[in-house]
C-alpha positions as CSV (number, residue, x, y, z in Angstrom):
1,X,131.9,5.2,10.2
2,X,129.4,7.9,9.1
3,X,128.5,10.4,11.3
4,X,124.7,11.9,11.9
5,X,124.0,14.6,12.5
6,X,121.9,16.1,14.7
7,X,118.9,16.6,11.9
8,X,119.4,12.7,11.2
9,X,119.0,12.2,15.2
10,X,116.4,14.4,15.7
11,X,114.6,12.5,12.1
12,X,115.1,9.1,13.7
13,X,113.5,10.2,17.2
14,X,110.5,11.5,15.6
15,X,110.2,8.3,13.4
16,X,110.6,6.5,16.4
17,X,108.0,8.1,18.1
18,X,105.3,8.3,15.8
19,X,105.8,4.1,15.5
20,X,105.9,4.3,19.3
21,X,102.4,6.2,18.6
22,X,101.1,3.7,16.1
23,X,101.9,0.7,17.9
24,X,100.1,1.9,21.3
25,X,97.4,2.7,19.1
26,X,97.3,-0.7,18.0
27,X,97.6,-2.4,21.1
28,X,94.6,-0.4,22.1
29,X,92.4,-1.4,19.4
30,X,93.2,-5.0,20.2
31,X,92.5,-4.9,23.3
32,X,90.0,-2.6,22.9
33,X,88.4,-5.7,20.4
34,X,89.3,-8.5,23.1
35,X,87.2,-6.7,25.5
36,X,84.7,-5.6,23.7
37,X,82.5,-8.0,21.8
38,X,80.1,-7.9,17.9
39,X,77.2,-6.6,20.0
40,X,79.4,-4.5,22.1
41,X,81.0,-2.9,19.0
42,X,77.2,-2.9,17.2
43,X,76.1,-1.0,20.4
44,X,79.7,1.2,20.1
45,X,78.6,1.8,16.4
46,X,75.0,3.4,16.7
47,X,76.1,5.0,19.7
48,X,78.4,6.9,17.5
49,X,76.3,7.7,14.5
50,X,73.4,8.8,16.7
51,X,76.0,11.4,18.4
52,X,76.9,12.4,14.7
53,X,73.2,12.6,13.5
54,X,72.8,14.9,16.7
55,X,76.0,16.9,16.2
56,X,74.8,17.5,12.3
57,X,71.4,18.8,13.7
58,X,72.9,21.5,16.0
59,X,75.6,22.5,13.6
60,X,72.2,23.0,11.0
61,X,70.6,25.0,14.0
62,X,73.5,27.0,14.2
63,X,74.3,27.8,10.9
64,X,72.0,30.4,9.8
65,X,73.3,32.7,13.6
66,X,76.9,32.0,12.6
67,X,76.0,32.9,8.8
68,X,74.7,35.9,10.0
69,X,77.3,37.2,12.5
70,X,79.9,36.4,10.2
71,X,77.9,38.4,7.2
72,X,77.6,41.4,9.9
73,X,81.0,41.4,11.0
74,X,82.1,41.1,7.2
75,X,79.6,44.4,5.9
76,X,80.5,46.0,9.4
77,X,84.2,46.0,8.5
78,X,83.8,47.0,4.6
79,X,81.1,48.9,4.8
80,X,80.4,50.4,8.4
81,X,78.0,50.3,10.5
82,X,75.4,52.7,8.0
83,X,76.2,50.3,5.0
84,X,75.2,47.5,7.4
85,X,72.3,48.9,8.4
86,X,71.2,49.9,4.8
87,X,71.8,45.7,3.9
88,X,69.9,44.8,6.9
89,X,67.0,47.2,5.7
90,X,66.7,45.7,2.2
91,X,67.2,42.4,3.9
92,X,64.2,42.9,5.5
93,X,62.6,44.6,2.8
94,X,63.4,41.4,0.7
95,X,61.8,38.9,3.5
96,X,58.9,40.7,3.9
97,X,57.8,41.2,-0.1
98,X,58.6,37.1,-0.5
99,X,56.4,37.0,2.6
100,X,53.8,38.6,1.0
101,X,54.0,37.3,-2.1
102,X,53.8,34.0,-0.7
103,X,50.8,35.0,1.3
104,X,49.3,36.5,-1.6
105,X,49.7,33.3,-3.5
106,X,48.0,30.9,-0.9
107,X,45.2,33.5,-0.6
108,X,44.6,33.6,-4.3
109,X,45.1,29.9,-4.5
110,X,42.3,29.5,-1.5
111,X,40.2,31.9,-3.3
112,X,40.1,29.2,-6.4
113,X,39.9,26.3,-4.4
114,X,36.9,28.3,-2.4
115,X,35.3,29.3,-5.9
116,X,35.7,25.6,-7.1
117,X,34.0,24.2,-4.3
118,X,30.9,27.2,-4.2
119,X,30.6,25.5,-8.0
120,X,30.5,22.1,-7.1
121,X,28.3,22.7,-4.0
122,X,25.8,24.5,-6.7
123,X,26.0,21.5,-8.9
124,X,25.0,19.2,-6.5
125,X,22.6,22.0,-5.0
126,X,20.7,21.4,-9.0
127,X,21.2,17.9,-9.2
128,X,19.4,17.3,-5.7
129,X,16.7,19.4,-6.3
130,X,16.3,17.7,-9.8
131,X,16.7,14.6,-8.7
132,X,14.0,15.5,-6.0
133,X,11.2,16.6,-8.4
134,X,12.0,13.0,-10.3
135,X,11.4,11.3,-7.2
136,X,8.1,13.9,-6.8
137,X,6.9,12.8,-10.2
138,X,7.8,9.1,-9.9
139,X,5.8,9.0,-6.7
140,X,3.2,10.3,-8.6
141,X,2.9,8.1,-11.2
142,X,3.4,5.4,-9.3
143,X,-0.1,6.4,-7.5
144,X,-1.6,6.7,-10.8
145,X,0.0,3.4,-12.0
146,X,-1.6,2.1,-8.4
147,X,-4.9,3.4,-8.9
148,X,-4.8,1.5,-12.6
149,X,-3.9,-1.4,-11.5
150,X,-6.5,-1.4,-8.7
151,X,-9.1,-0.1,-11.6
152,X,-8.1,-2.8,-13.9
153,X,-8.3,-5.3,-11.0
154,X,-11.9,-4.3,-10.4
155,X,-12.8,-4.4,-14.5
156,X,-11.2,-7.8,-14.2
157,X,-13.1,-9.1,-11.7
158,X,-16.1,-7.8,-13.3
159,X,-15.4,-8.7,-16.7
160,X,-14.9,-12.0,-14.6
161,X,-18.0,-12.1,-13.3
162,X,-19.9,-11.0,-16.3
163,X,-18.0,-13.4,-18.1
164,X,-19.0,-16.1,-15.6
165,X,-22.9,-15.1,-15.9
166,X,-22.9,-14.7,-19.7
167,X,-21.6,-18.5,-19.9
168,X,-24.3,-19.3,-17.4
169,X,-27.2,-17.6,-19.2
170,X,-25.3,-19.5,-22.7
171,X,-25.3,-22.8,-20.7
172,X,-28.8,-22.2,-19.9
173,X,-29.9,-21.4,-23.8
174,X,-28.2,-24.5,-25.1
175,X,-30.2,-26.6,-22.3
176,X,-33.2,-25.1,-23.9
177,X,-32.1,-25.0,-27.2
178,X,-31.3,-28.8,-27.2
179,X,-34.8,-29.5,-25.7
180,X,-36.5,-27.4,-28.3
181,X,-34.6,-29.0,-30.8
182,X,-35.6,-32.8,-30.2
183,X,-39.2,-31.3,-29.8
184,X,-39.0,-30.1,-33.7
185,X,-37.6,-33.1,-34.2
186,X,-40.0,-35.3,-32.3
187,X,-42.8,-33.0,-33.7
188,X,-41.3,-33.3,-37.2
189,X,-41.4,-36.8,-37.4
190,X,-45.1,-36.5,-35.9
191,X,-45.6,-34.2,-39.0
192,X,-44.5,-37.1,-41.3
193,X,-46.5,-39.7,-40.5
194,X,-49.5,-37.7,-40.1
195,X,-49.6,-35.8,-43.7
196,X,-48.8,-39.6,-45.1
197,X,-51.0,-41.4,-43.1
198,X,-53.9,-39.3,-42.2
199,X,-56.3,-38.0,-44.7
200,X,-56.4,-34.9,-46.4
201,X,-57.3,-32.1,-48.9
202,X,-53.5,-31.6,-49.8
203,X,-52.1,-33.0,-52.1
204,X,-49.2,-35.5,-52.0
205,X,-46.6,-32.9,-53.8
206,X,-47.7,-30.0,-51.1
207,X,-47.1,-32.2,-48.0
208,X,-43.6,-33.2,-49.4
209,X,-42.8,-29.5,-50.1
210,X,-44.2,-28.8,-46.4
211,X,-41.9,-31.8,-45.3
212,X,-38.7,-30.2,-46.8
213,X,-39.6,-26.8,-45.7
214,X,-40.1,-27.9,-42.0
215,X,-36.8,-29.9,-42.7
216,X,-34.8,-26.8,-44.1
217,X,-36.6,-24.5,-41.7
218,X,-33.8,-25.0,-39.0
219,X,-31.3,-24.6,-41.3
220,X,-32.1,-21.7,-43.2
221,X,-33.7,-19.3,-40.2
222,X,-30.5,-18.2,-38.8
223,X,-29.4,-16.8,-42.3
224,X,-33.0,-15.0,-42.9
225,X,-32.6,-13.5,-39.3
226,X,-29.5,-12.4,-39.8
227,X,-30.6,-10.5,-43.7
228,X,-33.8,-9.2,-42.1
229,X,-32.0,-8.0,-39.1
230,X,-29.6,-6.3,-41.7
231,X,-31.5,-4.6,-43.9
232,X,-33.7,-3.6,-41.1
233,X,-30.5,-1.7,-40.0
234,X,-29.6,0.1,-43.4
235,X,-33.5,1.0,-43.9
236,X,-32.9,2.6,-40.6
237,X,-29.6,4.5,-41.2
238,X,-31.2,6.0,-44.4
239,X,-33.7,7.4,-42.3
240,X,-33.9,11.1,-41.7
241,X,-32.5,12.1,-38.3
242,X,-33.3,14.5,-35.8
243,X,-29.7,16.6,-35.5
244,X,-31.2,18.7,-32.4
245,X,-30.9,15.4,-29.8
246,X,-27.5,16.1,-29.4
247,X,-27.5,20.1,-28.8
């Protein structure tokens, strides 16, 4: 029979244990399970990630304090106190130019944004004025346009009216133009009979000459009128003037 030893017993009692360990551990996850149910264990779940998410915050929070003490204690014990003091200085020094540099930056960056907007604001300043004088001008030609119309309404309605008087006074002529007419006509055929019938000195060629010219008569004064009337008008353009009338 082998003997242990006492390394072997004291292997086997820490083996033991540590499954003594294991299996309590799993007896107390099942009934850890049994009495605790999907929505408890859902519950159990975010319960323990929230606590994390809040740990993580306040470890963050800390941080920069422990960074710091750590980074003192560290240049405190290689340096001393005055080397300490000379890194906290430039430290400083350091936060404060990137401070400024950043303020610089966002005041140089306001100063463009300011300048671009003065720009803009006078762009818009010219376009309203301009667009103000087209308004000015369209206003005014619209009066002008108005007072046309109104003007050409008027000549209209007299034009109308004149119109309407001159096709009266034509009306008017025709009337008497048509009676006229049937009186030469009536008066012509008087004419005829009488020269044929009626005894005279003339002889039978001249009364049929009169005839035709009384005929043609109608037809033919309207182009004599219209020479006459003509050459009336040159004779009197070829007349000397008198130039002083118009001074």
């Amino acid at each position: 029979m082998t003997k242990r030893t006492s390394q072997d017993i004291t292997n086997y009692q820490l083996a033991q244990a540590d499954a003594s360990v294991q299996l309590n551990k799993l007896l107390a996850q099942s009934a850890d399970a049994l009495t605790c149910g999907p929505t408890c264990q859902t519950e159990r779940k975010q319960s323990q990630l929230k606590q994390k998410l809040a740990d993580s915050k306040t470890n963050k929070a800390s941080a920069d304090a422990q960074i710091a003490a750590a980074e003192k204690a560290y240049i405190t014990a290689t340096s001393g106190q005055s080397g300490y003091s000379a890194f906290a200085k430039d430290q400083i020094t350091n936060d404060a130019n990137a401070l400024c540099n950043n303020m610089q930056s966002e005041f140089n960056m306001n100063i463009n944004t300011a300048t671009s907007y003065a720009d803009t604001l006078a762009s818009l300043h010219g376009d309203n004025v301009y667009v103000l004088e087209l308004y000015n001008e369209y206003v005014s030609k619209n009066g002008d346009l108005d007072n046309s119309i109104n003007l050409l309404s008027s000549d209209i309605v007299t034009t109308d009216r004149k119109t309407y008087y001159e096709t009266q006074n034509y009306d008017n002529l025709m009337k008497w133009y048509y009676i006229f007419k049937w009186i030469y006509i009536l008066l012509l055929l008087a004419f005829s009979i009488g020269i044929f019938i009626a005894d005279s000195n003339s002889s039978r060629r001249v009364k049929i000459v009169a005839f035709i010219f009384l005929i043609l008569y109608p037809i033919i004064i309207n182009y004599v009128v219209d020479v006459v009337t003509q050459s009336l008008q040159k004779a009197y353009s070829l007349m000397p003037k008198n130039i002083y009338k118009s001074l």
